[in-house]
C-alpha positions in Angstrom: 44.5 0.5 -2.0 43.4 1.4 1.6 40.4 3.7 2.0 41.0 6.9 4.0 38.3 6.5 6.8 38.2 10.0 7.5 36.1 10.4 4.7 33.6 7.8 5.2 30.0 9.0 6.6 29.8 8.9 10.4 26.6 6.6 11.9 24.7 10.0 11.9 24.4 10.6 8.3 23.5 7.2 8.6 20.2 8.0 10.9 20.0 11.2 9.0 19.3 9.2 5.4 17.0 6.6 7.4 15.0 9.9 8.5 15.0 11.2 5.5 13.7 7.7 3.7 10.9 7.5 6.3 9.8 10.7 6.3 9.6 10.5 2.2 6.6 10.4 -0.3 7.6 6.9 -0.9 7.0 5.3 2.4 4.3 7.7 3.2 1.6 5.8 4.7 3.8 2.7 4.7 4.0 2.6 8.6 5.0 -1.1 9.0 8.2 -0.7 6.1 9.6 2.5 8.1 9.2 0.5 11.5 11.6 -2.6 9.4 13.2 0.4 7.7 14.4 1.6 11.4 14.8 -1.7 13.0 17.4 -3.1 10.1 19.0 -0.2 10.3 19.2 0.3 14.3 21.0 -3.6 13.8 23.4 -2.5 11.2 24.4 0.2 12.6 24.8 -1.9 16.9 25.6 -5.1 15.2 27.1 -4.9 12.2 28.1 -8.1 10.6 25.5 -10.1 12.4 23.1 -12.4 10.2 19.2 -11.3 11.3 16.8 -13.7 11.4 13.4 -14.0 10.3 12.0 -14.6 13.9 13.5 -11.8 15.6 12.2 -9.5 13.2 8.8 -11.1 13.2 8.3 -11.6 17.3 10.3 -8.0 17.8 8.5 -5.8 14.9 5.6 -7.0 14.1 4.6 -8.7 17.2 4.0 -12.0 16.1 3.4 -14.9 18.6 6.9 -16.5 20.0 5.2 -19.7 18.4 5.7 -17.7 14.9 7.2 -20.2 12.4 8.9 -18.8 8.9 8.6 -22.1 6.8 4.7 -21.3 7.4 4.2 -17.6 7.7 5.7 -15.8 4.8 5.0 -12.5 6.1 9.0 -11.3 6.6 9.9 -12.5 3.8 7.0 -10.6 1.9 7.7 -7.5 3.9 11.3 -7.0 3.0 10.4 -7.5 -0.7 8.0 -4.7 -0.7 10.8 -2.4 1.5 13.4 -3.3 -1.0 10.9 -2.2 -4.1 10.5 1.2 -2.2 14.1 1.9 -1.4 14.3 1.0 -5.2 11.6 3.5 -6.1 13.1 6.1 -4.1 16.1 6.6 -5.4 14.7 6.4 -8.8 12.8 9.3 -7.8 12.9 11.7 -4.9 16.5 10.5 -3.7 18.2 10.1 -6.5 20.5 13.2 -5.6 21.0 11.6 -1.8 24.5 11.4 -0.9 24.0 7.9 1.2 22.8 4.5 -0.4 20.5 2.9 1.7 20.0 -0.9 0.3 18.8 -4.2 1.6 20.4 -6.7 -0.6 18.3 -10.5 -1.3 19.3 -13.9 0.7 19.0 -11.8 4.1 18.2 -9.1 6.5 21.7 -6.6 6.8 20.7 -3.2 5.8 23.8 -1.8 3.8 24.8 2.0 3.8 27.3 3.0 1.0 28.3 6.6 0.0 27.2 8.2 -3.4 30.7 9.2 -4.5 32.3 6.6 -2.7 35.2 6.0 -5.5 36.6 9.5 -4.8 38.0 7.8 -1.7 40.5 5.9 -3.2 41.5 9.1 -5.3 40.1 8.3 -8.4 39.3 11.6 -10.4 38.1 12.2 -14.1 40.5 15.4 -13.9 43.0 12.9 -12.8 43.4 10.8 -15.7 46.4 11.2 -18.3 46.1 12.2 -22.1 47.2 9.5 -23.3 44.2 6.9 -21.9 41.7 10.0 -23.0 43.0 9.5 -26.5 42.9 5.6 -25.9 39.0 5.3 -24.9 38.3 7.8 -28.0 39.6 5.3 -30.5 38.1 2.3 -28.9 34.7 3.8 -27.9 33.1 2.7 -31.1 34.3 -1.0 -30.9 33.1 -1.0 -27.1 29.8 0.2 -28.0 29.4 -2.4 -31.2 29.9 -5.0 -29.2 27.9 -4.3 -26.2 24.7 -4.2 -28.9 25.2 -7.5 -30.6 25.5 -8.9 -26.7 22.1 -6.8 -26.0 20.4 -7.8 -29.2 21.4 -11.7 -27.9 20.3 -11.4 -24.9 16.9 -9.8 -25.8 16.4 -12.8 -28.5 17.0 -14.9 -25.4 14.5 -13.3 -22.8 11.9 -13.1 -25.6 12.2 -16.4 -26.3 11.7 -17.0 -22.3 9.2 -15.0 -21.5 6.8 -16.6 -24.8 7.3 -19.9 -24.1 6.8 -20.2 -20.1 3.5 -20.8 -18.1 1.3 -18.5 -16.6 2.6 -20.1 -13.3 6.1 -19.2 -14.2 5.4 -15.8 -14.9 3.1 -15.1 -11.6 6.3 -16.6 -9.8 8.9 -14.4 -12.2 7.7 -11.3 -11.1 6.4 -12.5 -7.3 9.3 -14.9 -5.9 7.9 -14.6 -2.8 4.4 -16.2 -2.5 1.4 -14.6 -1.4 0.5 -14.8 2.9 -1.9 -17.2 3.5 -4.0 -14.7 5.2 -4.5 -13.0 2.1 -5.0 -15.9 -0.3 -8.0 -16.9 2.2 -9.5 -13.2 2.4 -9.5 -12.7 -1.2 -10.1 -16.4 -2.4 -13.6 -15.5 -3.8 -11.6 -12.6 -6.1 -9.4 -14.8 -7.4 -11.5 -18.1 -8.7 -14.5 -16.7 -9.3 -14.6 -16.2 -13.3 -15.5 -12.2 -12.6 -12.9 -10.2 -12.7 -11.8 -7.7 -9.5 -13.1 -4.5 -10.0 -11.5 -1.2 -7.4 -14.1 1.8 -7.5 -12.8 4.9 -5.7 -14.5 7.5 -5.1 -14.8 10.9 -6.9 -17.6 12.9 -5.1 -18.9 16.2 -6.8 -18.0 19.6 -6.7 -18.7 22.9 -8.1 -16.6 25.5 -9.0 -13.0 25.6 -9.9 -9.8 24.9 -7.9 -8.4 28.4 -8.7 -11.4 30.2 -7.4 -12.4 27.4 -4.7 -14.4 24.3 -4.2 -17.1 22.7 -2.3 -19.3 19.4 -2.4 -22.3 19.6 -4.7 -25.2 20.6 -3.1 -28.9 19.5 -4.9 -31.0 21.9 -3.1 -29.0 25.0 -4.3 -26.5 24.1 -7.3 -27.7 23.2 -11.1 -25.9 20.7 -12.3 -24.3 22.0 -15.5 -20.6 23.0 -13.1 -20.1 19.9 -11.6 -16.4 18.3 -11.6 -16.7 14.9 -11.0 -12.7 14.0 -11.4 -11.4 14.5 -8.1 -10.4 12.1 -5.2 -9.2 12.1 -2.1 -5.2 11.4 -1.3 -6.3 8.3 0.2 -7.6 6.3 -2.2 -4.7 7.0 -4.3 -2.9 5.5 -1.5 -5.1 2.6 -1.4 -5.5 2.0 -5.0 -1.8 1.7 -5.0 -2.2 -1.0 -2.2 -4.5 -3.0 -3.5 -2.7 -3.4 -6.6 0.1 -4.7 -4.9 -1.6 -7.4 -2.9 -3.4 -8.9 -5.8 0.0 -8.7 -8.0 1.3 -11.1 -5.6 -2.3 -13.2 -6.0 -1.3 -13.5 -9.7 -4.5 -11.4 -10.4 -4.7 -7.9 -11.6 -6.8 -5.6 -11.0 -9.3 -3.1 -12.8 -9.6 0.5 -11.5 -12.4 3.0 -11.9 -14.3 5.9 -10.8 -17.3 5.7 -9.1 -19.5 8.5 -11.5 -18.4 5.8 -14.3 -19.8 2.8 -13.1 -22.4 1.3 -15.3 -25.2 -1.4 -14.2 -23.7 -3.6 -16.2 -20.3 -3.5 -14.5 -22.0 -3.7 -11.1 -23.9 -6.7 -11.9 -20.9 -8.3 -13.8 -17.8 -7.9 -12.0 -16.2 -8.3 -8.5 -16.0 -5.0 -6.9 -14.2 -3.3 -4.3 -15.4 -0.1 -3.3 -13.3 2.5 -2.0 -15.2 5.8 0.0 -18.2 6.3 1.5 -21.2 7.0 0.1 -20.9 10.2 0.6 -18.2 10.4 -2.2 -18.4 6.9 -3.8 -22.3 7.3 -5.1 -22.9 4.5 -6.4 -22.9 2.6 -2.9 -26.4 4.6 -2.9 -27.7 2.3 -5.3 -26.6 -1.0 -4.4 -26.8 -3.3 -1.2 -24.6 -1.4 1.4 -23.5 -2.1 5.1 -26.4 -2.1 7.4 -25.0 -2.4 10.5 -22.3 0.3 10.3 -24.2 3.0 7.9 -22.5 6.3 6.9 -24.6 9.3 7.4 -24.3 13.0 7.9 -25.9 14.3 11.1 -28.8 16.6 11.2 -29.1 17.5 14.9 -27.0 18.3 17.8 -23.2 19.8 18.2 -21.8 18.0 15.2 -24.6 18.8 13.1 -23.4 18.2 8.9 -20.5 15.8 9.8 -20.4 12.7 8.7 -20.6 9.4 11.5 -20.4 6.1 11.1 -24.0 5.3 12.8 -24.0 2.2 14.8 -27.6 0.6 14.1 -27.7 -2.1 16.7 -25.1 -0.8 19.3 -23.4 -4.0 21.7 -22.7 -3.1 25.1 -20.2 -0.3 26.0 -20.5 0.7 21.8 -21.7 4.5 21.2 -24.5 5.4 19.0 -21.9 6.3 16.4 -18.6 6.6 15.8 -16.9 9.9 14.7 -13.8 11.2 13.7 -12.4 14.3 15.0 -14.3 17.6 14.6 -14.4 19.3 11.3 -12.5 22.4 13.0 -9.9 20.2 14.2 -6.6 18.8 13.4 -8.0 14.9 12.3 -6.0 13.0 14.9 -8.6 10.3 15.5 -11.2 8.4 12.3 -12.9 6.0 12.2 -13.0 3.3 9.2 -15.4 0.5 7.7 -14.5 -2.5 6.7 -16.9 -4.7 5.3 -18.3 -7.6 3.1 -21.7 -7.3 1.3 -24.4 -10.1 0.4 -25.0 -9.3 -3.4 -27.9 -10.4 -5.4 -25.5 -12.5 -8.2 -24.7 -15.5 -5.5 -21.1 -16.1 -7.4 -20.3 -11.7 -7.2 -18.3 -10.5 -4.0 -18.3 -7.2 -3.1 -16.1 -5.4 -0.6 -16.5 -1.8 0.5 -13.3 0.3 2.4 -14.6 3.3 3.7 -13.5 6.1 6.5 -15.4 9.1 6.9 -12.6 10.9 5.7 -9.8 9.9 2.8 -7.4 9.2 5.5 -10.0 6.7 7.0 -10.2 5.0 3.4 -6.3 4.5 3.2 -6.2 3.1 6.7 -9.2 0.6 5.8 -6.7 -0.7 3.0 -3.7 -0.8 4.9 -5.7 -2.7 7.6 -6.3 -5.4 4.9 -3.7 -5.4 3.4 -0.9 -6.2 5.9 -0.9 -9.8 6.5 -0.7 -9.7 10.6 -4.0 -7.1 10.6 -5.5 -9.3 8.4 -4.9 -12.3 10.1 -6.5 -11.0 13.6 -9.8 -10.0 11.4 -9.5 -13.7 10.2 -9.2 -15.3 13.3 -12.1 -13.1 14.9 -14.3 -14.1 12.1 -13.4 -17.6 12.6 -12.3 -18.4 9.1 -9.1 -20.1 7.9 -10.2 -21.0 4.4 -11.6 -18.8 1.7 -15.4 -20.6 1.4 -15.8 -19.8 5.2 -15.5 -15.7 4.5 -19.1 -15.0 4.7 -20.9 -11.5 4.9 -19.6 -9.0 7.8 -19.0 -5.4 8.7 -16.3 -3.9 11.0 -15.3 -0.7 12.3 -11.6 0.5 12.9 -10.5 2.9 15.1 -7.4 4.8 13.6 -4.7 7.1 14.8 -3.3 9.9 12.9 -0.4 11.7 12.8 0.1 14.9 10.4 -2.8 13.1 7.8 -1.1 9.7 8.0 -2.7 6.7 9.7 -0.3 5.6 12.1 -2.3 2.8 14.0 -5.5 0.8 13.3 -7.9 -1.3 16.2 -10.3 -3.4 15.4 -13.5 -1.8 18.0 -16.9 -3.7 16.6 -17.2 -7.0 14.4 -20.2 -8.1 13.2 -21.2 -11.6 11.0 -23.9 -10.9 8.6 -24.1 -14.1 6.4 -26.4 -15.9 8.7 
């Protein structure tokens, strides 16, 4: 039966629901998957029908060298997996009302669009349907449904049977078809075969008072100690958290998550960690080696007097004294973030600390290391392309932001502190 066109969405709902999918909780923060969210769509939409390849979207999105070769750099192939999780997730969730189906089916890069109720096209009605084939699906509902669970029950003995008897490999590669970038296997190696496991400590500063009466930081010289809430953090390292465990998902090796107020010695001197915050927020940085070239502290003198810099301790030529983010009273449009990798006293322990002076400077540190072409710069600075070369180091990002997102992260100081 031919479809009446006239009722198909025109290309601007189309736009409309790509809008509305990048503006969404889902890919908030998720800069690089709206950018491939906009691009697949702009060709679906101007070139419908045309395969995509991998090296247009490489060299024309993420700006990868014209010498980019797929069989070696899995980084499309990685990114459309994580965009087709989140269209997935979103209309689970926040879109499952939309009237457009956005989808990016696997073996390529077409973006599909495909209305909600697209069967009422072809005139196909519930109201429409005659007694008699009512009457016919109430005496056969009961067979229907008897049969369907002896088939489930099958296939469950089946899977069960599956899932016990394969490998560890088998089940790293069930859930991750697509393996890990190389740039991340080599930044993380030290997480991954060292027999500690990876430990992510975000930060939860202290506050007194209440959220329904107001809250502020935790002050020693005038609060007691009895009111303090220790259970809050910062949007950010939600955000991040959430990052992190995706990245070492694909590595094949989870991750542990806790506060920072819960941190025990023990776990300090026993684990592989990962801070997330600034000392400021994450306290136990204040007891452990920490960055010393790039050190977080709250001014005392001068105009910005009680905000918190990133203070440069050995500043290079044409580096300031310290790097800050916007002004307190200000919309944050520009942060600054730290990066870095920390000598520990346990020779076989990493530890890794993701820090901005503000939440939104923590989530950018993440993102930063966690998509595989930023990565890969901070790799090739360092000079490393294998995992026993990643010694000690600190770095500060500079990072844009747009209505409490970070939009854009650069790279503005390096330094190697393993020799």
């Amino acid at each position: 039966m031919a479809v009446n066109r006239a009722h198909l969405p025109v290309p601007d709902e189309y736009l409309e629901q790509i809008d509305r999918l990048a503006s969404s909780h889902t890919l908030h923060g998720s800069e690089s998957l709206c950018k491939l969210l906009r691009y697949l769509a702009t060709h679906a939409l101007t070139r419908p029908g045309v395969p995509l390849k991998e090296y247009e979207i490489a060299t024309e999105v993420f700006h990868r060298p014209v010498d980019f070769d797929p069989q070696l750099d899995s980084t499309i192939r990685v990114q459309a997996g994580r965009l087709r999780l989140k269209l997935a997730e979103y209309y689970g969730s926040e879109g499952a009302a939309d009237p457009i189906l956005v989808d990016l089916p696997k073996g390529g890069y077409l973006l599909t669009f495909q209305h909600r109720t697209a069967t009422s096209h072809m005139g196909l009605s519930v109201a429409t349907l005659s007694r008699e084939r009512r009457q016919s699906a109430s005496r056969n509902w009961v067979t229907a449904v008897f049969v369907l669970v002896v088939l489930l029950a099958a296939a469950i003995g089946v899977i069960f049977t599956m899932l016990v008897n394969r490998t560890p490999a088998e089940a790293i590669a069930a859930n991750h078809a697509e393996p890990a970038p190389a740039a991340f296997r080599i930044f993380w190696g030290s997480f991954l075969s060292a027999p500690l496991r990876p430990w992510v400590i975000f930060s939860n500063g202290a506050f007194v008072g209440r959220p329904e009466t107001g809250m502020r930081y935790f002050d020693p010289k005038r609060d007691s100690r009895s009111p303090i809430l220790d259970h809050y953090t910062g949007v950010g390292e939600v955000l991040a958290v959430h990052e992190l465990d995706g990245v070492f998902a694909q590595l094949g090796r989870p991750i542990l998550v806790k506060r920072g107020s819960l941190l025990s010695l023990d776990d300090a001197k026993n684990n592989n960690l990962i801070f997330l915050g600034s000392p400021a927020e994450n306290l136990p940085l204040r007891d452990i080696p920490n960055t010393q070239e790039f050190v977080f502290r709250q001014l005392t003198s001068g105009p910005r007097k009680g905000d918190l810099a990133i203070v440069n301790m050995h500043p290079q030529a044409g580096e300031p004294n310290a790097f800050l983010a916007s002004p307190s009273n200000e919309p944050l449009t520009e942060e600054y973030s730290v990066v870095a990798r920390v000598r520990e006293g346990n020779p076989s322990q990493s530890v890794m600390i993701l820090a901005g002076t503000t939440t939104i400077g923590t989530q950018a540190a993440v993102e930063y290391i966690c998509t595989p072409q930023s990565l890969q710069d901070l790799l090739q600075r360092l000079g490393v392309s294998k995992p026993e070369d990643l010694q000690p180091f600190e770095a500060v990002l500079r990072v844009k932001v747009t209505r409490g997102v970070p939009v854009a992260m650069e790279l503005v100081s390096l330094r190697k502190t393993g020799s």
